[in-house]
C-alpha positions in Angstrom: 169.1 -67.3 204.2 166.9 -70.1 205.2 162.9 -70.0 205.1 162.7 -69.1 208.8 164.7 -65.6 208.5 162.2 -65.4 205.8 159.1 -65.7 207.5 160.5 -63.3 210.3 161.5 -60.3 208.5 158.1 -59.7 207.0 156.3 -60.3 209.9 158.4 -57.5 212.0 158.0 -55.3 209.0 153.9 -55.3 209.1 154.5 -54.7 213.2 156.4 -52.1 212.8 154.4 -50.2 210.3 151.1 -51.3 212.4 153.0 -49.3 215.3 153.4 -46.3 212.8 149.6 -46.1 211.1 147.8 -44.9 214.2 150.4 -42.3 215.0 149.9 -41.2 211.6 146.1 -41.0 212.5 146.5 -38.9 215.5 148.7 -36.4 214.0 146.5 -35.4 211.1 143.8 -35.1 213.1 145.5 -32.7 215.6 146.4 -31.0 212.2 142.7 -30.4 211.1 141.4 -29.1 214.3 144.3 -26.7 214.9 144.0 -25.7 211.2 139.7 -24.8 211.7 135.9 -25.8 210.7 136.1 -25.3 206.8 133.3 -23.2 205.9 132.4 -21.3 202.9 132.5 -17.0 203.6 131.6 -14.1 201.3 132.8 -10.5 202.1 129.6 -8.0 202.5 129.4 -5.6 199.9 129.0 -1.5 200.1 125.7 -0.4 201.2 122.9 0.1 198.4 120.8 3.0 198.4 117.0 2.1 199.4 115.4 1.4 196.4 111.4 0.4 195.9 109.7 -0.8 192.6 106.7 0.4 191.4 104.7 0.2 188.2 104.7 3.0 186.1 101.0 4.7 185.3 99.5 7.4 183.5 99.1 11.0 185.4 95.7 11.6 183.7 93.4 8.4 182.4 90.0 9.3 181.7 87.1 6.8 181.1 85.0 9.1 178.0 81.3 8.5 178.1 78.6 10.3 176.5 75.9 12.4 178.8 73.1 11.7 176.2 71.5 8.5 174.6 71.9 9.3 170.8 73.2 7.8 167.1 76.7 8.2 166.2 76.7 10.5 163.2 80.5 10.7 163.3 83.8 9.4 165.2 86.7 11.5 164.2 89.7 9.4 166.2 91.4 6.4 165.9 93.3 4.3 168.3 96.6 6.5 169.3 95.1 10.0 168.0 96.9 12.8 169.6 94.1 15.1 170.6 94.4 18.6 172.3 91.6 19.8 174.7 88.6 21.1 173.2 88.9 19.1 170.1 85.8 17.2 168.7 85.8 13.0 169.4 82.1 11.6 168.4 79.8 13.5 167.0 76.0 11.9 167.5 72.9 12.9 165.1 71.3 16.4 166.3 67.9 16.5 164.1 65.8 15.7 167.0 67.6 18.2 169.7 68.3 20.9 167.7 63.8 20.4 167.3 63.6 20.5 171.0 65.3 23.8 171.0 63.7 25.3 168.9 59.8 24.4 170.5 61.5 25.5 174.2 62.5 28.7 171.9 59.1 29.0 171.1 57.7 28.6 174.0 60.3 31.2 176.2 59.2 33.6 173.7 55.2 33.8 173.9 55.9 34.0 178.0 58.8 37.2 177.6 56.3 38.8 175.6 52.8 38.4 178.0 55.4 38.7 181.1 56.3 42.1 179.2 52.9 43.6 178.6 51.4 42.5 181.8 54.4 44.5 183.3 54.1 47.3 181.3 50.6 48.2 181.9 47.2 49.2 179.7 48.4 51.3 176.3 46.6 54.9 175.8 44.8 52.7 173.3 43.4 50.4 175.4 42.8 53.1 177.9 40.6 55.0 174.9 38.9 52.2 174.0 38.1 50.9 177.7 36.1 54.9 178.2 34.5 54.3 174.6 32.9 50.8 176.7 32.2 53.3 179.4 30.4 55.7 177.7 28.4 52.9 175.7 27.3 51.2 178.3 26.6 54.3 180.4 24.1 55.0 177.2 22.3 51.6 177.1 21.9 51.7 181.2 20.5 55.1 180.4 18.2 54.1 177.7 17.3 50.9 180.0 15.9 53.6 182.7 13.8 55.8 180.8 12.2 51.8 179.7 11.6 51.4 183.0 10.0 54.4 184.0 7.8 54.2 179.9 6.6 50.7 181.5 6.0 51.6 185.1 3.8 54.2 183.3 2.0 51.8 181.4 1.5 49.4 184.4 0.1 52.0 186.5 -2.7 52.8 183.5 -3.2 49.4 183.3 -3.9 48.6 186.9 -6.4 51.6 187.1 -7.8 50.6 184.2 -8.3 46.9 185.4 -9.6 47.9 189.2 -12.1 50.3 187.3 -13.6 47.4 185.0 -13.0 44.9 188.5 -15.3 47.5 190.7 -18.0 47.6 188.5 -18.3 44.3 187.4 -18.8 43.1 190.7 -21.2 46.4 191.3 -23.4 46.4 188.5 -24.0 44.6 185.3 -22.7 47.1 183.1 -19.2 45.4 182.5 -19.4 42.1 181.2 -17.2 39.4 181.9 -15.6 39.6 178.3 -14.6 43.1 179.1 -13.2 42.1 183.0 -10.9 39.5 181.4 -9.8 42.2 178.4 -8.6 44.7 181.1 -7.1 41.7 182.8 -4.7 40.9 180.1 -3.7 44.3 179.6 -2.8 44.5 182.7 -0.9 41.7 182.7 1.0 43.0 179.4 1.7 45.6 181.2 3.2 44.2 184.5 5.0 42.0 182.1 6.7 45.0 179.9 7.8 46.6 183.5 9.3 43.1 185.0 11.4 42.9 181.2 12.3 46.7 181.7 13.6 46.2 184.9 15.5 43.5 183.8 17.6 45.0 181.6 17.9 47.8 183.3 20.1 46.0 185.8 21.4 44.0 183.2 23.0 47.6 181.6 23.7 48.6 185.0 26.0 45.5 185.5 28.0 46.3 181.6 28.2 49.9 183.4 29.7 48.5 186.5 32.0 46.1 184.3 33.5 48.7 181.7 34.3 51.0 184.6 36.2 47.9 186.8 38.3 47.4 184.1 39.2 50.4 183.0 39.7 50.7 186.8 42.2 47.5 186.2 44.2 49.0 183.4 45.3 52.4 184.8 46.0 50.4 188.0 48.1 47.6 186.6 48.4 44.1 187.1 48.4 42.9 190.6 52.1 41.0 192.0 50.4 38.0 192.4 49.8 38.0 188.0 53.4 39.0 187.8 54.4 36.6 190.1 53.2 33.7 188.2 53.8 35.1 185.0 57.9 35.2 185.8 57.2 31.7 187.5 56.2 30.2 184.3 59.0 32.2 182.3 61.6 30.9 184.6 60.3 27.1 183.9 60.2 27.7 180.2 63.7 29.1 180.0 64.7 25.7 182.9 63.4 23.8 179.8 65.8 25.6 176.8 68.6 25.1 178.9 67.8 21.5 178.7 67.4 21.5 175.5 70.8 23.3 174.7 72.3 21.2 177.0 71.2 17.8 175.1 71.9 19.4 171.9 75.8 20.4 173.2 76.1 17.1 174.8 75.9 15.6 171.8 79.1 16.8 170.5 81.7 15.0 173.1 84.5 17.0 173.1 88.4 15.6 174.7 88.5 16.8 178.1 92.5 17.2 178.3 95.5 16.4 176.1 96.3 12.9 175.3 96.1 10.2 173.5 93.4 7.7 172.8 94.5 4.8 173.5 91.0 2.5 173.4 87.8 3.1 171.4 84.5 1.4 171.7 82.2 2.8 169.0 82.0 3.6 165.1 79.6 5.7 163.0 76.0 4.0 163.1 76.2 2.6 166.3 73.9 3.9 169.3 75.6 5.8 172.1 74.1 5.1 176.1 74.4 7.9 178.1 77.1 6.4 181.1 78.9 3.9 178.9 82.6 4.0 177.9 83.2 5.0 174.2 86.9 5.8 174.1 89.5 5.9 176.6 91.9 9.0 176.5 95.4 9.4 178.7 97.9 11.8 179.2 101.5 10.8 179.7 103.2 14.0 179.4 103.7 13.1 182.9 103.4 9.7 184.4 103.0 8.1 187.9 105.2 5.4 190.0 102.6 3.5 192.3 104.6 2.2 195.2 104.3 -0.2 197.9 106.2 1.4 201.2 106.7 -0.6 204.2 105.6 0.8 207.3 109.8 0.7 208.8 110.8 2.9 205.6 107.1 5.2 205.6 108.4 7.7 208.0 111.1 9.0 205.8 109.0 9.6 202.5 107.2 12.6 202.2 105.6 14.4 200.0 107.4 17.1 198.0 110.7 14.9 198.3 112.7 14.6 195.1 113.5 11.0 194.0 115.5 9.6 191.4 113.4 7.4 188.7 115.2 4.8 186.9 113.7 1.7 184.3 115.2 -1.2 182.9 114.2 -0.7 179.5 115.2 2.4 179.3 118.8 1.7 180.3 121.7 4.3 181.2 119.2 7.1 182.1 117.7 8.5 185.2 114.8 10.7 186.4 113.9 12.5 188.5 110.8 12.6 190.1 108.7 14.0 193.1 106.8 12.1 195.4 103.0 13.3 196.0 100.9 11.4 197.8 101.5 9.5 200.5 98.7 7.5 202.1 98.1 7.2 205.7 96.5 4.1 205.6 98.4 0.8 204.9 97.2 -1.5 202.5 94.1 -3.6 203.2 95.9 -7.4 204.9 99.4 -5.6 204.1 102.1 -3.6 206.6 102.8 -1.8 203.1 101.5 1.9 202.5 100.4 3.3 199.0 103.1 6.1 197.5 102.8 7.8 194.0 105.9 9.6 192.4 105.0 12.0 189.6 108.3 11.8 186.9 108.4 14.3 183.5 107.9 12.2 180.7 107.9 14.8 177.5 110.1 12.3 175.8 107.7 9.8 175.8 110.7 7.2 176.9 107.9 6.2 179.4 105.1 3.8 178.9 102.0 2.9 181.2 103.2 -0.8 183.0 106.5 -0.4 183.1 108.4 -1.5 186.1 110.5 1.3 187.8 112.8 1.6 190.5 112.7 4.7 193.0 115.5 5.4 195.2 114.8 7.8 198.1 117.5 10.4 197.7 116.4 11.9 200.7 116.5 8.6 203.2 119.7 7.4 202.1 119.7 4.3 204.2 122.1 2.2 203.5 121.7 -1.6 203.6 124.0 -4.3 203.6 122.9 -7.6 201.2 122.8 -11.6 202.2 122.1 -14.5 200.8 118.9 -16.3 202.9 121.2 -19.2 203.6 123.7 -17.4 206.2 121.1 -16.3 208.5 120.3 -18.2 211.3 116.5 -17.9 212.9 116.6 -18.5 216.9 113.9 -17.4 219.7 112.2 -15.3 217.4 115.9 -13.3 216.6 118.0 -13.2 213.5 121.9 -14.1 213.7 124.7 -13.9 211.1 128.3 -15.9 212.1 131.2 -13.4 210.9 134.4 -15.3 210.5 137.0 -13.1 212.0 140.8 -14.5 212.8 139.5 -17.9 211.6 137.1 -17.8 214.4 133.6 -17.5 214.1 131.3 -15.0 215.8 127.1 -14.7 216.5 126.2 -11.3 215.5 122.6 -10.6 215.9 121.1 -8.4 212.8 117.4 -7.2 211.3 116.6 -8.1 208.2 114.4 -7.0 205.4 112.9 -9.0 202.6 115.0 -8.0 199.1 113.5 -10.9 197.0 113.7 -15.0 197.4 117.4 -15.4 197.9 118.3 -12.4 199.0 118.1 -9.9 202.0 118.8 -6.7 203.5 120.3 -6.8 206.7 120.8 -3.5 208.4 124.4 -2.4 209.7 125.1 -2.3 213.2 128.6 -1.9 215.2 129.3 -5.4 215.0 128.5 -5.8 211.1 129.9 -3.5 208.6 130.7 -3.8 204.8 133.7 -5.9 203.4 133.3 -8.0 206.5 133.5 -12.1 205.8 130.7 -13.9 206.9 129.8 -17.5 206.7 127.4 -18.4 204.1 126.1 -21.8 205.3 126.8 -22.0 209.0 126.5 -26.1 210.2 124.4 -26.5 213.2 127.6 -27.5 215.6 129.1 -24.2 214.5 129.0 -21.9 217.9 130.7 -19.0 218.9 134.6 -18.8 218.7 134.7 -21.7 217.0 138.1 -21.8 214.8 136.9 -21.7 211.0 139.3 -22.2 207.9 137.4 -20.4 204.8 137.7 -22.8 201.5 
């Protein structure tokens, strides 16, 4: 062969397999778009029960404080102390009330008693004694008269005696001046002795007067207005032992429930305020689950409605529980509404901040799960592309929030479990667009 043929061949080899290549080209791509859009699909599980977390509390938690100011004689619990109700805690130092008791004894005493006698009236005693003060001073006024009437005597012979020496002085000089001022005196004496008679005359009259009033008084009795403010002052004085006994019982603080102590603040020695925490006491014989509802699910819980209660660390066993309370009024900035479940918990497999999960039996509403990546935001609507046939399909759902990848979408006619639907839809994916799943 000579170098021409050589040249030639080659050259109509690379023409001929030029002519070929874009063929080639054509053909797989005719291949790919008949064959679909790959795209990743996941097939939609079975519906899950509604389920909300809570935190697990205690049923009863009870801040212990003492009612009086006093010195801790005595602290007879520890940190986790079972304690039944009734049973002593702190003990503070009594010396000074059990005092004060004994004074507003005292005192609650002495006004029974006068309250009593007052009521009761004058004793036959008194009564006998009250006429013996009768009788005496009847004698004195009597003894005070016949004064009198002795002095009015005297005065009268002492004023005649007076004008007699007066009338002949002035008449004749047979009375000197010595004698006039004599008779003078006398008389005075005598008017003197009368005034003085007369005075305590009246004087007995009035001891007469007063014996008879109160013996007058005692057969009578005390008036309501005495009574009155005798059981006035009783009343107070018993107000005041009350006090007393109060202070002196409130100084031995006593656990209001069952429980367990589960914080204390004080030791012998220390001072107790009246108000402030000193131990901290729960009871978790039953517990709580405080739960967060949101306001599309709050319409089917309600109170009395049996739940089932289960908690990760306590795994392979359920609870049951019953829901009761159920607030009317959402959570301050929050669409979310306050529920508490009350669960049995006499195992004790149930501590205060666990986290446990509550599934309605009662609203069994089922809910289909997706990853946040295959739904599709779009004038203020949520879409899901289904891959049905190798084609794809816009299905419009509702969703609610399960966590940060994942969400609940709600079933409808045209999305139901073990359905396919793409996970990461591309933005020139449309509607019956031919999709090949990888």
């Amino acid at each position: 062969m000579n170098r021409r043929n050589q040249f030639i061949i080659p050259a109509v080899f690379m023409l001929a397999t030029l002519a070929f290549l874009p063929a080639c080209g054509s053909i797989e791509a005719e291949d790919s778009a008949a064959s679909g859009v790959p795209v990743q699909v996941i097939k939609l599980g079975q519906g899950t029960a509604a389920g909300l977390n809570g935190k697990i509390i205690p049923d009863q938690s009870i801040n212990i404080v003492s009612k009086v100011s006093g010195k801790v004689a005595e602290v007879r619990v520890q940190e986790g102390s079972k304690v039944n109700k009734g049973d002593v805690l702190v003990q503070l130092e009594t010396t000074e009330l059990t005092q004060q008791v004994k004074q507003a004894e005292y005192s609650t005493s002495a006004a029974q008693a006068k309250l009593a006698d007052t009521q009761a009236g004058a004793r036959k005693q008194e009564i006998t004694g009250l006429q013996s003060s009768i009788q005496a001073a009847g004698g004195a006024y009597q003894q005070a008269t016949a004064a009198v009437e002795q002095a009015k005597a005297g005065l009268g012979l002492a004023t005649s005696a007076y004008n007699r020496l007066r009338n002949a002085f002035e008449s004749s000089s047979s009375v000197s001046q010595d004698d006039l001022d004599k008779g003078t005196l006398e008389y005075e004496k005598a008017k003197a002795a009368y005034e003085q008679a007369l005075g305590a005359q009246k004087a007995a009259e009035a001891q007469l007067q007063g014996a008879e009033a109160k013996l007058e008084l005692a057969k009578v009795g005390p008036t309501e207005n005495t009574v009155k403010a005798l059981e006035a002052d009783v009343e107070r004085l018993n107000a005041t032992l009350e006090l007393a006994n109060s202070g002196l019982s409130n100084a031995t603080i006593t656990a209001p429930i069952d429980g367990v102590i589960v914080k204390k603040g004080i030791s012998p020695g220390e001072l107790a305020q009246a108000g402030v925490q000193i131990l901290s006491l729960v009871n978790m014989n039953q517990v709580q689950v405080e739960l967060s509802v949101v306001d599309s699910q709050i319409t089917q819980v309600k109170e009395g409605m049996t739940v089932d209660v289960s908690v990760q660390n306590v795994p392979g066993k359920s609870f049951q529980g019953v829901i009761s309370f159920v607030s009317p009024v959402a959570n301050t900035n929050s669409n979310s509404f306050p529920v508490k479940v009350k669960v049995d918990n006499k195992d004790g497999l149930l501590f205060a901040g666990m986290v446990a999960e509550v599934k309605l039996n009662a609203a069994q509403q089922s809910r289909l799960e997706v990853p946040k990546s295959a739904v599709i935001k779009k004038d203020q609507k949520e879409y899901l592309f289904t891959a049905d046939n190798s084609m794809a399909h816009l299905v419009e759902v509702k969703t609610e929030e399960k966590n940060q990848d994942w969400l609940y979408v709600m079933p409808n006619d045209n999305i139901k479990a073990s359905q396919q639907i793409i996970v990461k839809p591309a933005d020139n994916l449309a509607e019956g667009t031919k999709v090949k799943a990888e």
